[in-house]
C-alpha positions, -999 to +999 in steps of 0.1 A: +053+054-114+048+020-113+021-005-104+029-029-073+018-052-041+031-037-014+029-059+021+011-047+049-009-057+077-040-055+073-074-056+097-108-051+099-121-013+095-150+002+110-171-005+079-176-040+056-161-022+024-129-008+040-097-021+063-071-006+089-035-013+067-006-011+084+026+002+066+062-005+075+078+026+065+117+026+051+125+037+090+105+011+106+081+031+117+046+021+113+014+044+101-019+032+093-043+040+067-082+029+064-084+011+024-110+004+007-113-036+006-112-036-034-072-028-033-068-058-005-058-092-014-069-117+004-028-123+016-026-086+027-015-072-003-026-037-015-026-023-047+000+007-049+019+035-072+060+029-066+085+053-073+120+057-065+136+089-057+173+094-043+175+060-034+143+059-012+113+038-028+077+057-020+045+037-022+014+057-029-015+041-011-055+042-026-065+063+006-094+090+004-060+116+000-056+105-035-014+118-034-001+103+000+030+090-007+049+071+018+081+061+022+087+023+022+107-005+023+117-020-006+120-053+004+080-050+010+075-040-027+065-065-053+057-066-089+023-067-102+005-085-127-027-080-147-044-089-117-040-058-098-069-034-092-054+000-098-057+026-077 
Protein backbone atom coordinates (compact mmCIF):
# COMPACT_ATOMS: atom_id res chain seq x y z
CA UNK A 1 0.00 0.00 0.00
CA UNK A 2 0.65 3.31 -0.54
CA UNK A 3 0.28 6.70 1.09
CA UNK A 4 -2.15 9.32 -0.71
CA UNK A 5 -4.77 12.46 -0.66
CA UNK A 6 -7.71 11.16 -1.69
CA UNK A 7 -10.62 14.04 -2.58
CA UNK A 8 -13.66 14.06 -0.76
CA UNK A 9 -16.16 16.21 0.58
CA UNK A 10 -15.94 16.99 3.61
CA UNK A 11 -18.30 18.62 6.58
CA UNK A 12 -18.72 19.28 9.89
CA UNK A 13 -19.22 16.14 12.40
CA UNK A 14 -21.14 16.03 15.37
CA UNK A 15 -18.00 16.67 17.46
CA UNK A 16 -15.04 19.58 17.16
CA UNK A 17 -12.30 16.74 16.55
CA UNK A 18 -14.07 14.76 13.80
CA UNK A 19 -15.92 15.42 10.15
CA UNK A 20 -18.68 13.80 7.86
CA UNK A 21 -16.28 12.83 4.51
CA UNK A 22 -17.87 12.07 1.62
CA UNK A 23 -16.40 9.49 -0.83
CA UNK A 24 -17.03 9.16 -4.58
CA UNK A 25 -16.74 5.53 -4.99
CA UNK A 26 -15.28 3.98 -8.51
CA UNK A 27 -19.24 3.52 -9.32
CA UNK A 28 -20.27 6.93 -8.48
CA UNK A 29 -21.88 6.12 -5.63
CA UNK A 30 -21.35 8.02 -2.61
CA UNK A 31 -20.79 6.66 1.25
CA UNK A 32 -19.83 8.65 4.08
CA UNK A 33 -17.53 8.20 6.88
CA UNK A 34 -17.11 10.36 10.22
CA UNK A 35 -12.85 11.21 10.25
CA UNK A 36 -11.09 12.34 12.68
CA UNK A 37 -10.04 16.12 11.74
CA UNK A 38 -6.18 15.31 12.05
CA UNK A 39 -6.32 13.29 8.56
CA UNK A 40 -8.36 16.46 6.97
CA UNK A 41 -6.61 19.14 5.04
CA UNK A 42 -7.88 22.14 5.15
CA UNK A 43 -8.79 21.62 0.97
CA UNK A 44 -10.71 18.44 1.77
CA UNK A 45 -8.10 16.08 1.46
CA UNK A 46 -7.78 13.02 3.72
CA UNK A 47 -5.00 11.05 4.44
CA UNK A 48 -5.43 7.37 2.93
CA UNK A 49 -3.77 3.69 2.25
CA UNK A 50 -4.04 3.07 -1.87
CA UNK A 51 -3.85 -0.07 -3.48
CA UNK A 52 -4.70 -1.44 -6.73
CA UNK A 53 -6.13 -4.72 -7.34
CA UNK A 54 -7.53 -6.04 -10.88
CA UNK A 55 -7.57 -2.81 -12.12
CA UNK A 56 -9.78 -1.18 -9.44
CA UNK A 57 -7.87 1.39 -7.08
CA UNK A 58 -9.12 0.86 -3.12
CA UNK A 59 -8.54 3.73 -0.70
CA UNK A 60 -8.45 2.71 2.92
CA UNK A 61 -9.86 5.52 5.01
CA UNK A 62 -8.60 6.41 8.93
CA UNK A 63 -12.25 5.49 10.23
CA UNK A 64 -12.69 3.86 13.79
CA UNK A 65 -12.80 0.29 11.40
CA UNK A 66 -9.16 0.37 11.06
CA UNK A 67 -9.49 -2.14 7.50
CA UNK A 68 -12.38 -0.39 5.50
CA UNK A 69 -11.33 -0.40 2.17
CA UNK A 70 -13.27 1.38 -0.41
CA UNK A 71 -13.27 1.28 -3.82
CA UNK A 72 -12.39 4.64 -5.49
CA UNK A 73 -11.85 6.61 -8.26
CA UNK A 74 -8.60 7.04 -9.37
CA UNK A 75 -8.85 10.20 -10.82
CA UNK A 76 -9.56 11.35 -6.93
CA UNK A 77 -6.24 9.80 -5.84
CA UNK A 78 -3.14 11.90 -5.36
CA UNK A 79 0.39 11.47 -4.29
CA UNK A 80 1.57 12.36 -1.00
CA UNK A 81 4.40 14.11 0.40
CA UNK A 82 6.08 14.25 3.80
CA UNK A 83 3.30 16.21 4.89
CA UNK A 84 0.79 13.62 5.24
CA UNK A 85 -0.46 12.50 8.66
CA UNK A 86 -0.61 8.74 8.28
CA UNK A 87 -3.23 6.86 9.17
Amino acid sequence: MRKAWLVCKVEPGMFSTERIVRVTQRTGSITSFFIDKRFIREDGRVAVEVFEREGVTWACLPTDHPYHPEPVRAEDVEPCNDELVCP
